[in-house]
MOPAC internal coordinates of N, CA, C and O (Angstrom, degrees):
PM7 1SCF
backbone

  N    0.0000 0     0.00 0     0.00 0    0    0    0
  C    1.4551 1     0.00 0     0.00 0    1    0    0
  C    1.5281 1   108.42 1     0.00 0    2    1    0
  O    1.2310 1   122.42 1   -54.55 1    3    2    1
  N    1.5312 1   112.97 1   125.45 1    3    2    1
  C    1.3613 1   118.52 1  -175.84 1    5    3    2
  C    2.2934 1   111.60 1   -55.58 1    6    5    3
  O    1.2310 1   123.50 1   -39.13 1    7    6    5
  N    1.1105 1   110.89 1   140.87 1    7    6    5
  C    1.6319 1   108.93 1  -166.82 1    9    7    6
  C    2.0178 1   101.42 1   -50.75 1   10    9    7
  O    1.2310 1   132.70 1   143.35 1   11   10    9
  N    1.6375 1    93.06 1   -36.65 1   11   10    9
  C    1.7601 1   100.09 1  -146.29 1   13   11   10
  C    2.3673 1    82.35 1   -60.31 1   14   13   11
  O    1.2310 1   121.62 1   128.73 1   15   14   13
  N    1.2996 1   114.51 1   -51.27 1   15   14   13
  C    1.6429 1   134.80 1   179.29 1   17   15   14
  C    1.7631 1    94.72 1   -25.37 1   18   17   15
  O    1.2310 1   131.74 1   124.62 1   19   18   17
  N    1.1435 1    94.95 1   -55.38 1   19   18   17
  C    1.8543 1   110.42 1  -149.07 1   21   19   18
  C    1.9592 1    88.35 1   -76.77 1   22   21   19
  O    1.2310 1   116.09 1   147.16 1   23   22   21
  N    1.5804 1   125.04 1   -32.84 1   23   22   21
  C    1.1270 1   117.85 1   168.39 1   25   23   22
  C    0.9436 1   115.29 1   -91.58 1   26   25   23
  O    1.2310 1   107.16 1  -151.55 1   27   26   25
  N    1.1812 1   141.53 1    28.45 1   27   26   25
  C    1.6643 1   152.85 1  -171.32 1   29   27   26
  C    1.7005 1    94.85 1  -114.17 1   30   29   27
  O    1.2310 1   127.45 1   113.54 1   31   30   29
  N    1.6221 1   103.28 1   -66.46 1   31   30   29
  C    1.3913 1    87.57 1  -169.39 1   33   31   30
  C    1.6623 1   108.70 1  -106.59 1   34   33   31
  O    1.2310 1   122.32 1  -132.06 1   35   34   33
  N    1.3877 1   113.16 1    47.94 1   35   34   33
  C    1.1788 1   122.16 1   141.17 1   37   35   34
  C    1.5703 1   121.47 1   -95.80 1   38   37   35
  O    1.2310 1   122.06 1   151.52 1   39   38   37
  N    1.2530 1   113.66 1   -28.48 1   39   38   37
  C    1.8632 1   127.07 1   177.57 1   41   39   38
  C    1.7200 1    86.50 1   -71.92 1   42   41   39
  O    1.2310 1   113.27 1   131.92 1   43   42   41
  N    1.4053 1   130.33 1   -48.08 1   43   42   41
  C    1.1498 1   131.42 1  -148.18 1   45   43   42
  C    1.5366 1    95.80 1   -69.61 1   46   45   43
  O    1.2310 1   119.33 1   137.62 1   47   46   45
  N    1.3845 1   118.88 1   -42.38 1   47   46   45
  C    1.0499 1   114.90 1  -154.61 1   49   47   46
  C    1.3971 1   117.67 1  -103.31 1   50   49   47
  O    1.2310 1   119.90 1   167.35 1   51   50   49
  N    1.6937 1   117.79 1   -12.65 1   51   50   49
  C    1.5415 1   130.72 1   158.52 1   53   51   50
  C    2.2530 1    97.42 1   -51.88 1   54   53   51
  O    1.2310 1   134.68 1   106.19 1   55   54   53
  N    1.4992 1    89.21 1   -73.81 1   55   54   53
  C    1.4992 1   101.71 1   175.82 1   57   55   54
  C    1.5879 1   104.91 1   -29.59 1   58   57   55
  O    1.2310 1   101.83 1    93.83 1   59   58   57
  N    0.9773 1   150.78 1   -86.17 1   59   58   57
  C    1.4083 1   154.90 1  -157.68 1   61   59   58
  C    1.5651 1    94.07 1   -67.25 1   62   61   59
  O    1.2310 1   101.69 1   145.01 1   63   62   61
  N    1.1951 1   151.01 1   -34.99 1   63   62   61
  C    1.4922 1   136.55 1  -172.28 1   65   63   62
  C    2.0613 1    89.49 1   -81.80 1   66   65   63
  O    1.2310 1   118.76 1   125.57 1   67   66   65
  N    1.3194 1   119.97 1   -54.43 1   67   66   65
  C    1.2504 1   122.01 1  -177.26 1   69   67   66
  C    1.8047 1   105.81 1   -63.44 1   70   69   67
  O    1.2310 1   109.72 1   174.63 1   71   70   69
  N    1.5098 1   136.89 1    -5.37 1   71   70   69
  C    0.9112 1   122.20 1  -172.51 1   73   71   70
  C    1.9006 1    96.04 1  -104.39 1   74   73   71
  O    1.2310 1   115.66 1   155.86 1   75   74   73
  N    1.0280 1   125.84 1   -24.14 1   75   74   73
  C    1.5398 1   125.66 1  -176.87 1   77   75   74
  C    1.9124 1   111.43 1  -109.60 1   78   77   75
  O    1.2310 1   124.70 1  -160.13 1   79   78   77
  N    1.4486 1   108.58 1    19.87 1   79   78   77
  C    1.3007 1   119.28 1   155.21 1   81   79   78
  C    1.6326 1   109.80 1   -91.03 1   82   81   79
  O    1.2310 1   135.18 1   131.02 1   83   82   81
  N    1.2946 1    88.23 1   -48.98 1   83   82   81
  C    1.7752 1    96.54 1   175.93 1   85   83   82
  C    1.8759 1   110.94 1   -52.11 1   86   85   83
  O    1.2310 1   133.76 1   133.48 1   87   86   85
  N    1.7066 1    91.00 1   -46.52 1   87   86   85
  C    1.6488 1    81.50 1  -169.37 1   89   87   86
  C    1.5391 1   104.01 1   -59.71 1   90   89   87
  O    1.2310 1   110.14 1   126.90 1   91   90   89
  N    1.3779 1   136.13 1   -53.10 1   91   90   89
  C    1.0134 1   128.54 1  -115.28 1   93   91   90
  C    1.8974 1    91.50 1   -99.17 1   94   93   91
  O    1.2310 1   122.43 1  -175.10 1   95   94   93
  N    1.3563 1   112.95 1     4.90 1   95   94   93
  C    1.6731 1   127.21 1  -150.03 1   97   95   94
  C    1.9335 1    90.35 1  -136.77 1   98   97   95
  O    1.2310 1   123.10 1   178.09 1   99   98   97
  N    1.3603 1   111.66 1    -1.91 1   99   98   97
  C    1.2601 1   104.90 1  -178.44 1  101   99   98
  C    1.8460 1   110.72 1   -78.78 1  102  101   99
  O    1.2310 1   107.86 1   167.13 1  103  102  101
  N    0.9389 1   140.28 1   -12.87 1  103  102  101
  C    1.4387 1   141.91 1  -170.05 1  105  103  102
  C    1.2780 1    89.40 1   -84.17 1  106  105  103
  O    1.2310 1   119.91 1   135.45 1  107  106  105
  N    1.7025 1   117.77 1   -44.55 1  107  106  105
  C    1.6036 1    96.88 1  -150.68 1  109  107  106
  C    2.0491 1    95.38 1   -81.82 1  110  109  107
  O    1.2310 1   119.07 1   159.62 1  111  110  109
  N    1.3642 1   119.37 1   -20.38 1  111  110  109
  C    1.3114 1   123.97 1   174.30 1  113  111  110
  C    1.2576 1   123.94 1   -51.47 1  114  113  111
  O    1.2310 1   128.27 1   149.56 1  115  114  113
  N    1.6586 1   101.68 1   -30.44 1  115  114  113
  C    1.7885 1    97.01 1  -161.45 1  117  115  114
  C    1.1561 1    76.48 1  -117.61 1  118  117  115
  O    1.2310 1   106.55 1   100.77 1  119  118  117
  N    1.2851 1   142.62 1   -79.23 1  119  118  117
  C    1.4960 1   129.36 1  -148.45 1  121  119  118
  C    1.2342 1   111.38 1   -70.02 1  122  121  119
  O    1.2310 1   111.23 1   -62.92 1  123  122  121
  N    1.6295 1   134.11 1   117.08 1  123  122  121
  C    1.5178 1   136.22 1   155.46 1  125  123  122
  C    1.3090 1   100.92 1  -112.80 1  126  125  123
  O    1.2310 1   108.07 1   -98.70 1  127  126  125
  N    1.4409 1   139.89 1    81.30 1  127  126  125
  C    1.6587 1   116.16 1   174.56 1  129  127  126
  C    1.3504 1   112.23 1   -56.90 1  130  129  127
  O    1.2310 1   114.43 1   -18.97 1  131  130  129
  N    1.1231 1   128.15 1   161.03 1  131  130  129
  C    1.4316 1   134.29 1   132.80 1  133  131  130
  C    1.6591 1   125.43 1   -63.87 1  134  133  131
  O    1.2310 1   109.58 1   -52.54 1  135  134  133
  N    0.9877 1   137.15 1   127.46 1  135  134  133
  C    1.6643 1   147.40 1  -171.54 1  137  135  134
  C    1.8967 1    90.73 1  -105.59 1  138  137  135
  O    1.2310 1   126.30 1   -55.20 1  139  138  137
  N    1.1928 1   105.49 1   124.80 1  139  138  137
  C    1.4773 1    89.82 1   167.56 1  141  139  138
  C    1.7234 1    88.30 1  -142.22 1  142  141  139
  O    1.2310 1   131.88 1   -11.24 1  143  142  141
  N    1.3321 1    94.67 1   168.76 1  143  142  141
  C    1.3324 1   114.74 1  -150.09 1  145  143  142
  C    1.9979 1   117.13 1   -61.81 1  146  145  143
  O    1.2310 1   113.75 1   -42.24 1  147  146  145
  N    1.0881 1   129.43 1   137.76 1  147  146  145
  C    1.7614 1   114.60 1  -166.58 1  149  147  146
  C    2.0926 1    82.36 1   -56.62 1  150  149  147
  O    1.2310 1   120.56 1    75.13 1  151  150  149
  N    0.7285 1   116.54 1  -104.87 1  151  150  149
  C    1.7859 1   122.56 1  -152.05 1  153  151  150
  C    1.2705 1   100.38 1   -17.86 1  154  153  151
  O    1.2310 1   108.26 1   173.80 1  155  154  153
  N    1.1752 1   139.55 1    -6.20 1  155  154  153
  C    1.6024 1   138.07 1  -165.49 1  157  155  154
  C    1.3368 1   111.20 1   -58.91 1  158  157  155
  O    1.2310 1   108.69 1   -68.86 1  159  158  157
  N    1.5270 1   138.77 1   111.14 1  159  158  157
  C    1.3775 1   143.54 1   161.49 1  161  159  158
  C    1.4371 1   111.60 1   -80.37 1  162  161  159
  O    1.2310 1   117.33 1   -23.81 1  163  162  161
  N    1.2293 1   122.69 1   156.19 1  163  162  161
  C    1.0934 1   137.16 1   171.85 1  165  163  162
  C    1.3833 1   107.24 1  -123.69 1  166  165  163
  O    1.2310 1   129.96 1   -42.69 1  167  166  165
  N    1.3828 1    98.40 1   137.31 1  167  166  165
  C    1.4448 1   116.23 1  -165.63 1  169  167  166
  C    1.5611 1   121.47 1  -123.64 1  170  169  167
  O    1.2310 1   114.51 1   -83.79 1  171  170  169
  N    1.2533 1   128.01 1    96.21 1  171  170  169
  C    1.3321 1   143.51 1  -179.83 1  173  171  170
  C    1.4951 1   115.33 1   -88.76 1  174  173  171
  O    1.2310 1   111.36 1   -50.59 1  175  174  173
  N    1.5781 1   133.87 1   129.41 1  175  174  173
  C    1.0009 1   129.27 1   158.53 1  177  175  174
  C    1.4252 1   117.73 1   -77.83 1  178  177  175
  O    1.2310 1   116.98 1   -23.30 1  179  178  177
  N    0.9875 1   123.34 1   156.70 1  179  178  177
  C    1.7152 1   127.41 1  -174.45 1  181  179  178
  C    1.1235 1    92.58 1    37.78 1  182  181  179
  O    1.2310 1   105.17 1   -94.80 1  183  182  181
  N    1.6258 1   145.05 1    85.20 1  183  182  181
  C    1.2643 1   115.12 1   171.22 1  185  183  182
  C    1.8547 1    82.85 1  -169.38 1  186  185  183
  O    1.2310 1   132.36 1   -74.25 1  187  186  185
  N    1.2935 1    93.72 1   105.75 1  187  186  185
  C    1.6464 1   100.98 1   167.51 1  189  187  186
  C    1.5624 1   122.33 1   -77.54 1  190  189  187
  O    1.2310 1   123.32 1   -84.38 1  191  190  189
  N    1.3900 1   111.24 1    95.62 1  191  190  189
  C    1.7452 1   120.09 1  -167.66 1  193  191  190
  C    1.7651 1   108.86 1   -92.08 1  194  193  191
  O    1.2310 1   130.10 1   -22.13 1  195  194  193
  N    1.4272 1    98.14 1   157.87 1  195  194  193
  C    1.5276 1    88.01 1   157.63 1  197  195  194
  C    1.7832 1    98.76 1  -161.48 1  198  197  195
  O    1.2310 1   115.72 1   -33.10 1  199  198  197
  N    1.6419 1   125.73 1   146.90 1  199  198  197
  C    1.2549 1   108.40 1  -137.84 1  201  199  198
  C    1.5090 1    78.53 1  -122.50 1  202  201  199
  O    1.2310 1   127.11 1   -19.86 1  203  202  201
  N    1.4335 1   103.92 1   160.14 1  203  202  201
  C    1.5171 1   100.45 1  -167.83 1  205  203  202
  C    1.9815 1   100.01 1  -152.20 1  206  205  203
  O    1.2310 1   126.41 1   -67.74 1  207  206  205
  N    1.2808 1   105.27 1   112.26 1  207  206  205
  C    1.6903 1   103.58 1   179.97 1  209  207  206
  C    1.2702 1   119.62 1  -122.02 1  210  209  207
  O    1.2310 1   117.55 1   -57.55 1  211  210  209
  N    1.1793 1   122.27 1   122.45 1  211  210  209
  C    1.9285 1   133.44 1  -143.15 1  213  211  210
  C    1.4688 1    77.73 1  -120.00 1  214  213  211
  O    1.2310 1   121.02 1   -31.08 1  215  214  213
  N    1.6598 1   115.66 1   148.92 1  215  214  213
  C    1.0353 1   152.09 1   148.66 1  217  215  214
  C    1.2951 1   121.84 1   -70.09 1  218  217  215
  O    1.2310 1   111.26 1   -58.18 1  219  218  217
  N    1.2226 1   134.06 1   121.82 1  219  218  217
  C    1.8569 1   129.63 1   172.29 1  221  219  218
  C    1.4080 1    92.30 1  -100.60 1  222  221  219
  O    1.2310 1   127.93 1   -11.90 1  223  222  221
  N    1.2513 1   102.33 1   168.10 1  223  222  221
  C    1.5483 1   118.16 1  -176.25 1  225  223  222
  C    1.3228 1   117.29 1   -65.63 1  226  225  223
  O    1.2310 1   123.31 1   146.23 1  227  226  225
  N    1.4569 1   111.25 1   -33.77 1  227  226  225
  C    1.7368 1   125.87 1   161.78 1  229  227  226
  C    1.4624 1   134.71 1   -49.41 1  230  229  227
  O    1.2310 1   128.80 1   159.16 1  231  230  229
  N    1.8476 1   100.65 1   -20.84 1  231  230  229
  C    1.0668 1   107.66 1   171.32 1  233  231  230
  C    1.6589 1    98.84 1    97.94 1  234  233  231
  O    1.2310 1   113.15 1  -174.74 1  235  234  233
  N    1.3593 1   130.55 1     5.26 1  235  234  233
  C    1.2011 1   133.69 1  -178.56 1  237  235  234
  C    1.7813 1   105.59 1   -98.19 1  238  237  235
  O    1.2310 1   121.32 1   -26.09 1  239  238  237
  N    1.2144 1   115.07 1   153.91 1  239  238  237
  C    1.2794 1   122.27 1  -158.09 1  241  239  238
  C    1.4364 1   106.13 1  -124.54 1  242  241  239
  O    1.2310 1   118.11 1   -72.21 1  243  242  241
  N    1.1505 1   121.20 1   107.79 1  243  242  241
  C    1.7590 1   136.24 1   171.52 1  245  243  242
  C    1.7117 1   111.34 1   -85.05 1  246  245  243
  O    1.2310 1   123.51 1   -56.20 1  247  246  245
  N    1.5422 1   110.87 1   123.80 1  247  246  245
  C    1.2612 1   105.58 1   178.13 1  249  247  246
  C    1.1649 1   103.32 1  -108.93 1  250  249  247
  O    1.2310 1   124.29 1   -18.55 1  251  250  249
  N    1.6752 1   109.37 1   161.45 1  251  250  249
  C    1.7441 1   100.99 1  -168.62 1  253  251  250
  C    2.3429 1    86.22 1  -144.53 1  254  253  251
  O    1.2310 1   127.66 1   -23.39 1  255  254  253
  N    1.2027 1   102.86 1   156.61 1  255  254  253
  C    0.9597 1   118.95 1   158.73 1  257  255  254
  C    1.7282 1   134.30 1  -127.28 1  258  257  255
  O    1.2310 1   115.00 1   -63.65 1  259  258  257
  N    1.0396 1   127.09 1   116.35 1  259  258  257
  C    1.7328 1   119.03 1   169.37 1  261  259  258
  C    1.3497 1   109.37 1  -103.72 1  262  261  259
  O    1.2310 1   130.50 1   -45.48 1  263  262  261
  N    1.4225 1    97.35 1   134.52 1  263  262  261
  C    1.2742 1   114.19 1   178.30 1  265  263  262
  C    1.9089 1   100.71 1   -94.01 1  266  265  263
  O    1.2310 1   127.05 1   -72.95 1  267  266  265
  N    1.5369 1   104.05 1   107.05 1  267  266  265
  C    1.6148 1    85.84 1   166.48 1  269  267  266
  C    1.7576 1   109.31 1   -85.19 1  270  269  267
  O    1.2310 1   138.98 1   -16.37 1  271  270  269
  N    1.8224 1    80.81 1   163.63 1  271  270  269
  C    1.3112 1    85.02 1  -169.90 1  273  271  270
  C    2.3831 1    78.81 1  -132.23 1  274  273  271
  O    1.2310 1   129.88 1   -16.41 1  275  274  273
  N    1.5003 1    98.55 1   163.59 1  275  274  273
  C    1.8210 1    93.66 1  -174.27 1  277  275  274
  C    1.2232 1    90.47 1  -104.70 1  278  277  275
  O    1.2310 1    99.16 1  -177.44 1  279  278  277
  N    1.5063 1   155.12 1     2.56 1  279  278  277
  C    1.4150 1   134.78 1   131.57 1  281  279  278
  C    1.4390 1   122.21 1  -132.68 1  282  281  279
  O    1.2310 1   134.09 1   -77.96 1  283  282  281
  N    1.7546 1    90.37 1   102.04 1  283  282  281
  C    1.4726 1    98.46 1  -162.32 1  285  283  282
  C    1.7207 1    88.99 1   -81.31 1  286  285  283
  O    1.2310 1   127.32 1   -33.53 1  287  286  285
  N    1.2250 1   103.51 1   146.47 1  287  286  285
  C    1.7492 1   108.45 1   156.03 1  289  287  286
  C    1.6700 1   124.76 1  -117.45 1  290  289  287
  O    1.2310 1   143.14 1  -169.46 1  291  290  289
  N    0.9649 1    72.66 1    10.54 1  291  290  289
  C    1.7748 1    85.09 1   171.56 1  293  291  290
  C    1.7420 1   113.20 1  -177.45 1  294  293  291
  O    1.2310 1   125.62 1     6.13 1  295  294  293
  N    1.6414 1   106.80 1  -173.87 1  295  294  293
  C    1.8486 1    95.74 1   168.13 1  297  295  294
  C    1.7180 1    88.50 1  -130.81 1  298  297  295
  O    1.2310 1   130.45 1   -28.45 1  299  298  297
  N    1.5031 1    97.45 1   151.55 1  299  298  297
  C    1.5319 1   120.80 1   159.30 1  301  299  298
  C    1.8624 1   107.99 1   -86.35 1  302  301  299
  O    1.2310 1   115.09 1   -54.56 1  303  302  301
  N    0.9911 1   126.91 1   125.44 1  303  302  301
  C    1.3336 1   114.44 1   149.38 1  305  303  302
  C    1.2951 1    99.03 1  -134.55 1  306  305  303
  O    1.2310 1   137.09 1   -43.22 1  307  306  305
  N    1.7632 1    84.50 1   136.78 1  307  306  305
  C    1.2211 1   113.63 1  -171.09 1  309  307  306
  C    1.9922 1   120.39 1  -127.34 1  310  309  307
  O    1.2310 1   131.78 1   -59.65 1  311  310  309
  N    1.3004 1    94.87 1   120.35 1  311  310  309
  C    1.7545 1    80.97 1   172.59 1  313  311  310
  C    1.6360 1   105.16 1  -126.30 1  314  313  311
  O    1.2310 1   143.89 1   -45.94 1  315  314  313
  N    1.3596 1    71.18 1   134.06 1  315  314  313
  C    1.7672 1    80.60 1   179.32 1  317  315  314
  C    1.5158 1   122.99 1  -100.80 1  318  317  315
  O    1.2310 1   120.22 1  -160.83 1  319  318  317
  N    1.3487 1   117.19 1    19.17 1  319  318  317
  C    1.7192 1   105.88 1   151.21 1  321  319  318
  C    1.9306 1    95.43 1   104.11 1  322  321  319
  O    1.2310 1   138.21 1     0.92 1  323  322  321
  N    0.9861 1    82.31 1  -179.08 1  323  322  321
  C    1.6372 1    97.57 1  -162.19 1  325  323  322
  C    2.1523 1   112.79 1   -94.93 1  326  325  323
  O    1.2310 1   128.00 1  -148.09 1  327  326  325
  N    0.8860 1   102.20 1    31.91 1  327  326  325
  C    1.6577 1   118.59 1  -165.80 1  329  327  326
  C    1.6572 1   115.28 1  -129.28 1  330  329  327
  O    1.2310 1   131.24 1   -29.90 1  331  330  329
  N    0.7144 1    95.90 1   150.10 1  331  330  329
  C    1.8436 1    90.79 1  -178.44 1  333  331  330
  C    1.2867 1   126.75 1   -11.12 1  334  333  331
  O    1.2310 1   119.80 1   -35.39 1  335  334  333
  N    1.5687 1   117.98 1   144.61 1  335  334  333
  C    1.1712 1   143.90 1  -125.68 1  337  335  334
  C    1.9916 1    78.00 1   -98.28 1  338  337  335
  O    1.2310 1   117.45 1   -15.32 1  339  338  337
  N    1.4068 1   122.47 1   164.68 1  339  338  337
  C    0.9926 1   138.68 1   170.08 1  341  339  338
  C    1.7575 1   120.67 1   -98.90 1  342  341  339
  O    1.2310 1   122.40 1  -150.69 1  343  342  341
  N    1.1270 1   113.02 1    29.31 1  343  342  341
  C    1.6294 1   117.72 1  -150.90 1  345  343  342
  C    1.4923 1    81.53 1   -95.35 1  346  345  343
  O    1.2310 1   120.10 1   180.00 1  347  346  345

């Protein structure tokens, strides 16, 4: 077997053991939520809130916040992902 072959599918084959460590280790990388506590308020200065928590059919619980504003000209919605809490 030519040397350059034998370092081909040694790169090939580090690469493919390092590419299905990643997969299988990727949930715990990206997703860390934050859990914060049920009574937990969130507290805005100048900031007219109102807190809003929807039920999914799973029984899992989505929290939502609106920020009023007294002349809205449009809406932002915004989700910011599965990682620490915005409080």
């Amino acid at each position: 077997m030519p040397y350059w072959l034998y370092i081909l599918l040694v790169v090939l084959g580090i690469y493919l053991v390092i590419s299905m460590i990643l997969y299988l280790i990727q949930d715990y990388m990206l997703f860390k939520p934050e859990k914060l506590p049920a009574d937990f308020q969130f507290a805005y200065e100048n900031q007219v809130t109102e807190e809003y928590n929807i039920e999914t059919r799973d029984g899992a619980v989505i929290n939502g916040l609106h920020f009023k504003s007294p002349n809205p000209k449009g809406v932002v919605f915004y989700l910011k992902g599965n990682s620490k809490s915005i409080n």
